[in-house]
N, C-alpha and C positions, 0 to 999 in steps of 0.2 A: 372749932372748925366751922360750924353752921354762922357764928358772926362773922368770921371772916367772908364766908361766902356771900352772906348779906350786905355787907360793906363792902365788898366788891361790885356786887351786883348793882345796888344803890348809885356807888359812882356814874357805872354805867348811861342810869335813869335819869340821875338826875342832868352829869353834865354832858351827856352824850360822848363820852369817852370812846375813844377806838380799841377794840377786841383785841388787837394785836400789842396796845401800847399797855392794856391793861394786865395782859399776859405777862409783860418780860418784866413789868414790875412789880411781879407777883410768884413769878417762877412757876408760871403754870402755862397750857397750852391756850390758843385764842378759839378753838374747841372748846375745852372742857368749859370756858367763862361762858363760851355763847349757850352751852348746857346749862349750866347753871340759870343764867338770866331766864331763858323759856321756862324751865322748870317754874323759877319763882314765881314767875309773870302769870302763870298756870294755874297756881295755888292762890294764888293774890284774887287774878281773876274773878276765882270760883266762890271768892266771899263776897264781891258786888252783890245786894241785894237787890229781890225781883222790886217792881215798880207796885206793884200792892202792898208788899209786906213795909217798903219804904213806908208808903203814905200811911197806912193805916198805925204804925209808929208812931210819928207825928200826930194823928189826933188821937192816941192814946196819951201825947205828953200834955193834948190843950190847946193845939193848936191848931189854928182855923183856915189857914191858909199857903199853899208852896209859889216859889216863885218859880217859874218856867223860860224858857229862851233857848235858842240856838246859836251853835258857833260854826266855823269852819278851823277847820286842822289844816296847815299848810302840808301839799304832798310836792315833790321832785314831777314836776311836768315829763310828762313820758310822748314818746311816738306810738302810731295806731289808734287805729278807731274803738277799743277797750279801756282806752283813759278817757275818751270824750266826756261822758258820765260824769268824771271828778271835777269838768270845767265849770265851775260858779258866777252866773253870772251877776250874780250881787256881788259878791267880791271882787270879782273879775282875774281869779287867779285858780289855778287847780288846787282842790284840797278834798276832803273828807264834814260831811255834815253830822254834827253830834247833837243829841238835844239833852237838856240838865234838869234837874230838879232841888231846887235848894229848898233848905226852912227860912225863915224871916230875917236871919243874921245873916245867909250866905253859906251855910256848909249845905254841902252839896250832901242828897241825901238819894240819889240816881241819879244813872244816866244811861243814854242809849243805845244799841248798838250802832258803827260806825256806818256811814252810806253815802251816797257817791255824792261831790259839793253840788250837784247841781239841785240836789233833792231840795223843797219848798218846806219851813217850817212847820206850816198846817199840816202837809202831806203825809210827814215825821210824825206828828204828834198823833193823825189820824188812825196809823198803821199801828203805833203803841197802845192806842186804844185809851189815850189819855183823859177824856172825858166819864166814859164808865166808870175807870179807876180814880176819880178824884170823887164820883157819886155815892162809890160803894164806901168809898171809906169817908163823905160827910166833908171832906174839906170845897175848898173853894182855890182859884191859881188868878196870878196876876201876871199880867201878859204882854208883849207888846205890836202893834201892829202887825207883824208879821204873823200872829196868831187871830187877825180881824178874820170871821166868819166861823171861824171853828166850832162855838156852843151853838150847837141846833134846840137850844132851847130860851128862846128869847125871853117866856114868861117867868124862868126860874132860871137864870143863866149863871155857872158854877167859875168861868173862864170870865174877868175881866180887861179890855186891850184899851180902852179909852175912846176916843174919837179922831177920827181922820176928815180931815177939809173933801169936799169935791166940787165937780163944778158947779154945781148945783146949789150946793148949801158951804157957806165959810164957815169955822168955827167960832163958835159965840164965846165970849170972856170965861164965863163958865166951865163953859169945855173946856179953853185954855189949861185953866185954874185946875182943874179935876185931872189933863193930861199933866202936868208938870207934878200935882201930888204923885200919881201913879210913879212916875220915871223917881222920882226919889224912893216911892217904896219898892224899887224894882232895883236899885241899884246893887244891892249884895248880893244877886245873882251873878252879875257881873264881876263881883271880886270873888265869887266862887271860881269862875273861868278862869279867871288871872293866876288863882293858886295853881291851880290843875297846870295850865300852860308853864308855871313856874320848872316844870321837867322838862330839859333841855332837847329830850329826845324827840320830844314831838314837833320843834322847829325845823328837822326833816324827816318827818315817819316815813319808815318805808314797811312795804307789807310781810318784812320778816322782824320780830313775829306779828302775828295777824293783827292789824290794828285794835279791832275790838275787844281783844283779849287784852292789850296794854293800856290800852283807855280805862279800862275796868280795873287793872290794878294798880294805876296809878292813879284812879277814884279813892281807891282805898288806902293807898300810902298819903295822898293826901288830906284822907279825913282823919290818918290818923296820928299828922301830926299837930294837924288840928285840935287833938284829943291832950296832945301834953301840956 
């Protein structure tokens, strides 16, 4: 009984299956499925690991550095002044702002709680308290512009983002050279995002169940198919 539920449930996640169609092809109520899914979603959840116990993992295993970035979750554009919040204007579409934490391959080893798309990368990572926690546990994070300013410690700086042109000063060869290594070593971050979004449900999350609660365990079904 418990595979079947999980292979119900799974469909769900993965292809964004409808409740009701998943019901009659199962001989059960689009209740007890929507029961089930929360429940799992719950339990899944509740094994996301905190953002300490992640990092300090990782440099138990030797390794020197996580990769960091944010994305936007596409949300169902709503009316009222309570969805303004979700409107991104980097994207320029309503969604939800998550922030990740990969190892140097790309498996995601945290992530965020979910917050409204208009939220600032820095702002996210500020509130996580991302820098303490990359100190205490001895690593170092590779970044990208949207993280420029974040290390307030320029003489010992743990957060690397590369360099940005301004009016002022163009980027020299060098810099060039030094921003295009970064974006290569930064890349498997980005195909950690890819997996994750691989679950269909998130191409329209809606706030049943709670976003951050399904982000987190679909963190974790994804690391662990990672794991086979």
């Amino acid at each position: 009984m418990a595979r079947r539920i999980a292979t119900i449930v799974l469909a769900v996640l993965r292809h964004d299956q409808r409740l009701a169609d998943m019901a009659g092809g199962n001989d059960v109520s689009a209740t007890t499925i929507r029961r089930w899914r929360d429940e799992l979603i719950t339990l899944l959840a509740a094994k996301a690991p905190r953002l300490d116990r992640a990092l300090k993992k990782i440099a138990r295993r030797g390794g020197e550095a996580a990769l960091i970035d944010g994305t936007l979750i596409p949300t169902q554009r709503r009316t009222g002044t309570a969805n303004r919040p979700n409107q991104s204007g980097k994207h320029h579409r309503h969604g939800l702002h998550v922030l990740a934490l990969t190892d140097e391959r790309g498996r995601m080893i945290w992530i965020s709680a979910a917050r409204p798309g208009r939220t600032h990368d820095i702002t996210a990572a500020r509130r996580d308290r991302i820098l303490s926690h990359l100190r205490a546990a001895g690593l170092g994070a590779l970044a990208d512009l949207g993280f420029l300013g974040l290390d307030d410690d320029p003489d010992d700086p743990v957060v690397v983002t590369g360099f940005k042109a301004t009016r002022a000063r163009k980027l020299t060869t060098s810099d060039k050279e030094a921003n295009r290594a970064l974006a290569v070593a930064r890349a498997p971050v980005e195909h950690g995002f890819a997996h994750l979004k691989n679950w269909r449900i998130l191409t329209k999350i809606r706030t049943d169940p709670p976003a951050t609660g399904l982000l987190r365990a679909l963190f974790v079904l994804t690391n662990l198919e990672g794991a086979r």
